[in-house]
N, C-alpha and C positions, 0 to 999 in steps of 0.2 A: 747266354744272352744273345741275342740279337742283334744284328749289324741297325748302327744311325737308320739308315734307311729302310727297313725292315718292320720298323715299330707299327705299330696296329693301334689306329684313330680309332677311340672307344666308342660307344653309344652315347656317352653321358659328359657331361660339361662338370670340370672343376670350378675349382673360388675362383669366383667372379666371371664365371660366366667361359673362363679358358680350356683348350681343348686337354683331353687324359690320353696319355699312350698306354700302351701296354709294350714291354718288351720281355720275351718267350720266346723258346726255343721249342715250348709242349702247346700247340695247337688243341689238345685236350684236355689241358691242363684247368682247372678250375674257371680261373679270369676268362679265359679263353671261351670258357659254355656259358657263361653267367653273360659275357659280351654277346654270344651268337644268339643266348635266348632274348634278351634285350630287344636284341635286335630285328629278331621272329614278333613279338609285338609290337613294334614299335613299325615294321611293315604291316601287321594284320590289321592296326588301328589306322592306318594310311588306308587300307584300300576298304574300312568300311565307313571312312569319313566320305569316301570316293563315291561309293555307293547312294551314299543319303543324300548325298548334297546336291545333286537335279532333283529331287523331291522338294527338299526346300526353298531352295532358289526358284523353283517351277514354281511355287503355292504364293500366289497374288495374299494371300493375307498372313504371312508371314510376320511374325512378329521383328522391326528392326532390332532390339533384344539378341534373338534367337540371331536372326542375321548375323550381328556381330560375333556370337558365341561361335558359330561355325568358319566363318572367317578368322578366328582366332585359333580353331583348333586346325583347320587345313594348313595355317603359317606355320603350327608348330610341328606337325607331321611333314610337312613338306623341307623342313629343318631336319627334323630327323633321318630323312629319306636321302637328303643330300651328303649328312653327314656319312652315312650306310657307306653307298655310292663311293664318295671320298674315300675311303678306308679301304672298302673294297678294290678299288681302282687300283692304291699305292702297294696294296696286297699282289694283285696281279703283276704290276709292273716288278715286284722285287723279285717276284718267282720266275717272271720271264728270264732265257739267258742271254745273254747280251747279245745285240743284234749288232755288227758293225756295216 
């Protein structure tokens, strides 16, 4: 297993909404592809909210509807994206060796 500091912030939110580690030693390991793939959609649908959303927000007749639906799916991508980030981050910093 894996040191405290080591554990890998998942893609996905447990009960009630709180963060999942993962702690592994096999980078291959199952959890480990099921999280990376996760998280290959969870950027691909980030950058094709990214894409559509100057078309919407350009288009004067825009339904405020639709508005809000896009605005809700950019928070939650933008969620995701952070969480990414985050985990990635703590990843780096645990493989870095220690700088004094």
């Amino acid at each position: 297993m894996t040191p405290q500091n080591e554990l890998r912030l998942l893609p996905w939110s447990g009960p009630e909404g709180k963060p999942c580690y993962l702690s592994t030693d096999d980078r291959d390991g199952y959890m480990s592809r099921l999280a990376d793939n996760i998280e290959a959609v969870q950027l691909g649908t980030a950058a094709e909210l990214l894409e559509q959303a100057p078309e919407t927000l350009g288009d004067v007749n825009t339904d405020p509807d639709e508005l809000r639906r896009l605005t809700g799916q950019l928070a939650d991508a933008l969620r995701n994206v952070l969480r990414i980030a985050t985990s990635r981050g703590h990843l780096l910093a645990a493989s870095e060796p220690n700088r004094i």
